[in-house]
C-alpha positions in Angstrom: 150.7 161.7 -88.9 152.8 163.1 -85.9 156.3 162.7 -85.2 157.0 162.6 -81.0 160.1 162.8 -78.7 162.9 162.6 -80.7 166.6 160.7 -79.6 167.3 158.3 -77.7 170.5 156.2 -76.9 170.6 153.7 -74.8 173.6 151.5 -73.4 173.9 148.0 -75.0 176.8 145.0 -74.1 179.1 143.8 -76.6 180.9 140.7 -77.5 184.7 141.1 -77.7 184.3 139.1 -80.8 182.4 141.9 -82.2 184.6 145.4 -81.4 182.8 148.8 -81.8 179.6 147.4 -82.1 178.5 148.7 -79.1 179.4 152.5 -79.7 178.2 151.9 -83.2 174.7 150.4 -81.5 174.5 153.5 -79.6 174.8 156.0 -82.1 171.8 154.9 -83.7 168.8 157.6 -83.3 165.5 156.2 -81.7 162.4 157.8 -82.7 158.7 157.1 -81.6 155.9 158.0 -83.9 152.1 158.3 -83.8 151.1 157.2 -87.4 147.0 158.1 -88.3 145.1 155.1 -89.9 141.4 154.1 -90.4 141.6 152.1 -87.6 143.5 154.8 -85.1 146.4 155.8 -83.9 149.3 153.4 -84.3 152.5 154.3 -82.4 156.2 153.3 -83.7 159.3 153.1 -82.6 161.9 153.9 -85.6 165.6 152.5 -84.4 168.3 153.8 -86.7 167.6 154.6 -90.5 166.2 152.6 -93.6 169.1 151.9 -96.0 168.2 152.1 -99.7 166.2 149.7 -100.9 167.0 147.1 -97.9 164.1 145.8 -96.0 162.8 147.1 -92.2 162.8 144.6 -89.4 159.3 145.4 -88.4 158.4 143.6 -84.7 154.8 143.0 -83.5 154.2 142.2 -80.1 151.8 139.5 -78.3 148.8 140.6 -76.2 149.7 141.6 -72.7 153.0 143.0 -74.1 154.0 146.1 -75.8 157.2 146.3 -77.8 159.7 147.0 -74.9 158.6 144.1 -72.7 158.1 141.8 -75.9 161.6 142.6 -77.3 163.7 144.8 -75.5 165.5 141.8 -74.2 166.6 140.3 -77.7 167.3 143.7 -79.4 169.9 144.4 -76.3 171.4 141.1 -76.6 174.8 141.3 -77.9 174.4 138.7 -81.0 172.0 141.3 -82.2 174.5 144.2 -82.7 175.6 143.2 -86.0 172.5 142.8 -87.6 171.1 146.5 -85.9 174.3 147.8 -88.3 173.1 146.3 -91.4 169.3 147.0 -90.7 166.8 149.8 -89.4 164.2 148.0 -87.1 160.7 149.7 -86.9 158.3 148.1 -83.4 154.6 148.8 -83.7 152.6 148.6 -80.8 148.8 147.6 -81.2 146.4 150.6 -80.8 146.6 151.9 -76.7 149.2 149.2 -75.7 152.2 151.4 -75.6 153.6 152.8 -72.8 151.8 156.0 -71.0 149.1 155.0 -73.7 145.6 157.3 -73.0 142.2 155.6 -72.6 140.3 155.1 -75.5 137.8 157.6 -76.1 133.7 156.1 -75.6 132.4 154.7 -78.8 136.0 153.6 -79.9 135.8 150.8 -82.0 138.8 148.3 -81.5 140.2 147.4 -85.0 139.7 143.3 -85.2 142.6 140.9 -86.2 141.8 141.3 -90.1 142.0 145.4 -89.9 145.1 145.4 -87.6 147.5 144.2 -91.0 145.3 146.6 -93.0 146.8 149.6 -91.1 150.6 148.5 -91.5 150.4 149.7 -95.2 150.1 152.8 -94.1 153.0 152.3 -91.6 155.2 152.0 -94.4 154.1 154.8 -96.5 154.9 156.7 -93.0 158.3 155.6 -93.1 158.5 155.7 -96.8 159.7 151.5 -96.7 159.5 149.6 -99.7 159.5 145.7 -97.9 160.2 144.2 -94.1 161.3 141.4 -92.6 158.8 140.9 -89.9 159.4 139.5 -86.5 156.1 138.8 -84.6 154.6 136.9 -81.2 151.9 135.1 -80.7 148.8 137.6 -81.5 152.0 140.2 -83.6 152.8 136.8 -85.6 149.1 136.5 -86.5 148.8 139.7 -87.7 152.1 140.0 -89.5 151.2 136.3 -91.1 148.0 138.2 -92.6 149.4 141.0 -93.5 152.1 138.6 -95.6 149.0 136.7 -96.8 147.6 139.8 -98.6 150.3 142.0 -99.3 153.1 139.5 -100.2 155.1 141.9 -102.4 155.5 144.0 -98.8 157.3 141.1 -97.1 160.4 139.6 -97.8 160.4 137.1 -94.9 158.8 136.4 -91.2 160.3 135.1 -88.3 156.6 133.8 -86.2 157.1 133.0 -82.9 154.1 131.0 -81.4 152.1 131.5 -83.8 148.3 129.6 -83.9 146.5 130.3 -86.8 143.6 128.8 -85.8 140.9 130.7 -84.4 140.4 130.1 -80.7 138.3 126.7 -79.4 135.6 126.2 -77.5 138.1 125.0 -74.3 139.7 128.4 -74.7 137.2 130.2 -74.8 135.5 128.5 -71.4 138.9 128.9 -69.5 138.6 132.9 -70.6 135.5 133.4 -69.1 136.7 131.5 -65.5 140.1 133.4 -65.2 140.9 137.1 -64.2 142.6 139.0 -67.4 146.4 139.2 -66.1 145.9 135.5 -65.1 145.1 134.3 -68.6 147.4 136.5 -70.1 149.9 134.6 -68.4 148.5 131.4 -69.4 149.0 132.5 -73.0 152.4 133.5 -72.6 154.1 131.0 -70.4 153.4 127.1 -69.8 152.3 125.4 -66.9 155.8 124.1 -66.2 157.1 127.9 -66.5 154.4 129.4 -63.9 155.2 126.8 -61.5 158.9 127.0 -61.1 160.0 130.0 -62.6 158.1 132.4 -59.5 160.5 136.0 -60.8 160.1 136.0 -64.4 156.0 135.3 -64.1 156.1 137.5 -61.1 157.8 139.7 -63.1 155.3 140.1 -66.1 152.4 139.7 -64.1 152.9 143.1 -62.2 154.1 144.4 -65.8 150.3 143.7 -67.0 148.4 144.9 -64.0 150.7 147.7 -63.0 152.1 148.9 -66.7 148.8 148.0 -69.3 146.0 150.2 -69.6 143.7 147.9 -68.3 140.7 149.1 -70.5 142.6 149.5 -73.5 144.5 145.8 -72.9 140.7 144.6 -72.9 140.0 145.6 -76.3 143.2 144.0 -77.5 142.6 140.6 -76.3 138.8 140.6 -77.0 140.0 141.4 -80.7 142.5 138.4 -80.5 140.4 135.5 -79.2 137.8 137.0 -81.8 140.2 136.0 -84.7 139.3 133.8 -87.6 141.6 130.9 -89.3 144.7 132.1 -91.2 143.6 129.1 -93.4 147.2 128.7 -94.9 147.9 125.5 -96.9 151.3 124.1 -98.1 150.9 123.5 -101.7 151.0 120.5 -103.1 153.0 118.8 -106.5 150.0 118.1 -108.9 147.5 119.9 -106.5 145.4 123.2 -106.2 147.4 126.0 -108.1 145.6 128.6 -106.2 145.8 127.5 -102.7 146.6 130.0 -99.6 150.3 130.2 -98.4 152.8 132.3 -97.6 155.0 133.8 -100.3 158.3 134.5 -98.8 160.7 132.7 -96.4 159.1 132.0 -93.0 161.2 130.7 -89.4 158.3 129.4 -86.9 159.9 129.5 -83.7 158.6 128.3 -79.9 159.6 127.1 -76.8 159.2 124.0 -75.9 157.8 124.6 -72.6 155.4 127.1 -74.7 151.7 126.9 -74.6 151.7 127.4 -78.2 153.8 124.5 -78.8 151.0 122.3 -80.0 149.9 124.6 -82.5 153.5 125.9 -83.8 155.4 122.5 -83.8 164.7 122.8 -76.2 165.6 124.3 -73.4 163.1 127.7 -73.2 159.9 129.0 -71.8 157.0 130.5 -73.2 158.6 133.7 -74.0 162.1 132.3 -76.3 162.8 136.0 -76.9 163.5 136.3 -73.3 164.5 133.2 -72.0 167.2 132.7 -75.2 167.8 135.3 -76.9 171.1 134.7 -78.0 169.1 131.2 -79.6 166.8 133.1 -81.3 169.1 135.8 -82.8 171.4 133.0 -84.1 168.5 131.2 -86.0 167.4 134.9 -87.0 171.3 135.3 -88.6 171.3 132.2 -90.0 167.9 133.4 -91.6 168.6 136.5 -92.9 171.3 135.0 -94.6 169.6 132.5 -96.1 167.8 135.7 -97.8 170.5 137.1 -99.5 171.6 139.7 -96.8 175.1 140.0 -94.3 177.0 137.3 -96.2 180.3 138.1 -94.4 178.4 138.0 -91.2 180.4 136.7 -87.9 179.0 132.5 -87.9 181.5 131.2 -85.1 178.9 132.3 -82.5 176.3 130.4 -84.3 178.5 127.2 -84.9 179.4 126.5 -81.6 175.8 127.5 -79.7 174.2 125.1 -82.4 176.9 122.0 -81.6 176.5 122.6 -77.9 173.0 123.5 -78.0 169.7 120.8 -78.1 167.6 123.2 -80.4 166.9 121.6 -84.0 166.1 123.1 -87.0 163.9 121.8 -90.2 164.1 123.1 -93.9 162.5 122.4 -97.1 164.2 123.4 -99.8 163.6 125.8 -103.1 164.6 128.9 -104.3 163.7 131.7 -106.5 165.7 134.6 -107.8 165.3 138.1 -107.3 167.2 141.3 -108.4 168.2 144.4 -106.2 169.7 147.3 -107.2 172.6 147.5 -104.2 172.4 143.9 -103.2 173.3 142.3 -106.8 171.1 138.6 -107.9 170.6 136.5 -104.6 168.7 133.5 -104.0 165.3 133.5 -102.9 162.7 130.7 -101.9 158.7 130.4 -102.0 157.7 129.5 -98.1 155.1 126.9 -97.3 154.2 126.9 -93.9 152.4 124.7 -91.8 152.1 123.6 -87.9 154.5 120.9 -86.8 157.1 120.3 -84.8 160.8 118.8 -85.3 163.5 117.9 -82.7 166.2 115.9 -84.7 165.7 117.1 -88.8 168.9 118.9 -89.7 169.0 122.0 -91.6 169.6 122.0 -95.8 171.2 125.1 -96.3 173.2 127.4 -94.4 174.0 131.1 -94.1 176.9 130.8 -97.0 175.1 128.0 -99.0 173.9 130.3 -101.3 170.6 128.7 -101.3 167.6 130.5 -99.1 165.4 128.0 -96.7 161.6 127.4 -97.9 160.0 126.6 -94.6 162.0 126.9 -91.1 160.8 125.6 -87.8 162.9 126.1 -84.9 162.3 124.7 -81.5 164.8 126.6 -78.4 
């Protein structure tokens, strides 16, 4: 396992609301790693440093995207400052999709959507981290949704953001085979509505995916993803099978209205809410977080007033479980059921300061 190019600090805004954050933000050391696994190389981004026994925020991109392009956009946003103090965040990019990434050699065998989670044990060990809090996009939220289906005592919550756990139809498969690769890449990631009217932003990612993506390597990646199988997650239920398939920990579905994924997930955003609202998405993810047990004297007045003024909706189910750590004290935990859907006017159970964790989140921004 190889360690490579050490710091780096970059220059973030801040909100006044939130003094020293930025100098704080900047301080914190970046380091990109290539971590060995069965599977191959899998290169990491380590921002800042893991504190005690506190979970990672580990991010996963979509295909067509690496972690920079996927994220870069929410992690610089001001409202994520405070949370960047309280929490190390770890970005794994899928085998050959980071930047400057070599071609695979011949005879390279592309891990498939089932091995990708297999190789982020390892990633952990690298890093020595006991549990995350995974953020993932479309094909990352697959695979960090797997990974949370096998190794639940490794994940302490997910935020998914079009998410479809559903292996891919016959239509999509047909459309796939009649479209170039950067153009269906941006039919996954924005809607129609998006790539009609919004001409910079797609123009934007589009030369990012012919200009910036190994091209070879990006084939594998997407080949692997509309290869995937169902998730087959059920929400159990009262008097029902005892054994059935879910999630264990506290889960925030997120998507855009204007999304492609919107059908399959569940309102003002595209395809991409990460980088269309990011100051949305990191409230809902503060809100979150403190429904886990974590930051309880976080800053709320940002989140107040964007969720009075804003037309994004949130729905909760309730439950709780309890759940001891050694810095962090007793704190109040729920099992997560989740499950495709989509709400516009259900209001939320529990807040940040409630005391009581959400069991099932669905957010559309």
């Amino acid at each position: 396992m190889d360690d490579i190019q050490a710091e780096s600090k970059g220059a973030l805004l801040v909100d006044k609301e939130l003094p020293g954050l930025r100098e704080a933000v900047s301080q914190l050391v970046t380091k990109e790693h290539d971590v060995e696994t069965p599977y191959g190389r899998i290169h990491c981004t380590m921002k800042g440093v893991p504190k005690g026994d506190r979970p990672v925020i580990l991010t996963f991109h979509d295909i067509g995207l690496n972690h920079k392009t996927c994220f870069d956009t929410m992690f610089q946003h001001e409202d994520m400052h405070e949370i960047m103090q309280h929490f190390a965040v770890c970005h794994v990019d899928a085998p050959g999709q980071h930047e400057g990434a070599n071609t695979f050699s011949t005879g390279y065998e592309y891990p498939s959507m089932d091995q990708l989670p297999e190789s982020l044990p390892l990633v952990l060990k690298h890093f020595g981290l006991k549990s995350i809090i995974g953020i993932g996009v479309g094909a990352g939220a697959y695979i960090l949704a797997r990974f949370a289906l096998d190794y639940p005592a490794l994940v302490e919550g997910l935020v998914l953001v079009n998410i479809n756990p559903c292996a891919e139809g016959w239509m999509d498969w047909a459309a796939h085979k009649v479209t170039s690769l950067p153009e269906m890449l941006i039919s996954h990631l924005f809607g129609k509505d998006e790539i009609a009217n919004n001409h910079n932003l797609i123009a934007t990612y589009r030369h990012h995916i012919i200009n910036d993506m190994n091209q070879y390597n990006l084939h594998h990646f997407v080949k692997a993803y509309n290869s995937r199988r169902d998730l087959d997650i059920e929400r159990p239920i009262p008097g029902g099978k005892v054994t059935v398939r879910t999630l264990k920990c506290p889960s925030l579905l997120v998507v855009g209205d204007s999304s492609p994924a919107v059908d399959a997930v569940m309102a003002d955003c595209g395809g991409l809410p990460m980088v269309d609202q990011p100051g949305k998405l990191t409230e809902a993810f503060k809100y979150f977080i403190q429904g886990m047990g974590y930051m309880p004297a976080a800053s709320m007045t940002r989140l107040v007033r964007s969720r009075t003024a804003s037309g994004s909706s949130v729905h909760s189910m309730d439950g709780n479980r309890s759940r001891s750590h050694t810095n962090e004290g007793n704190r109040s935990r729920s099992h997560t059921n989740e499950k495709r859907g989509r709400s516009h006017t259900d209001s939320m159970d529990g807040t940040g300061n409630s005391g009581a964790a959400l069991k099932s989140t669905e957010v559309s921004c």
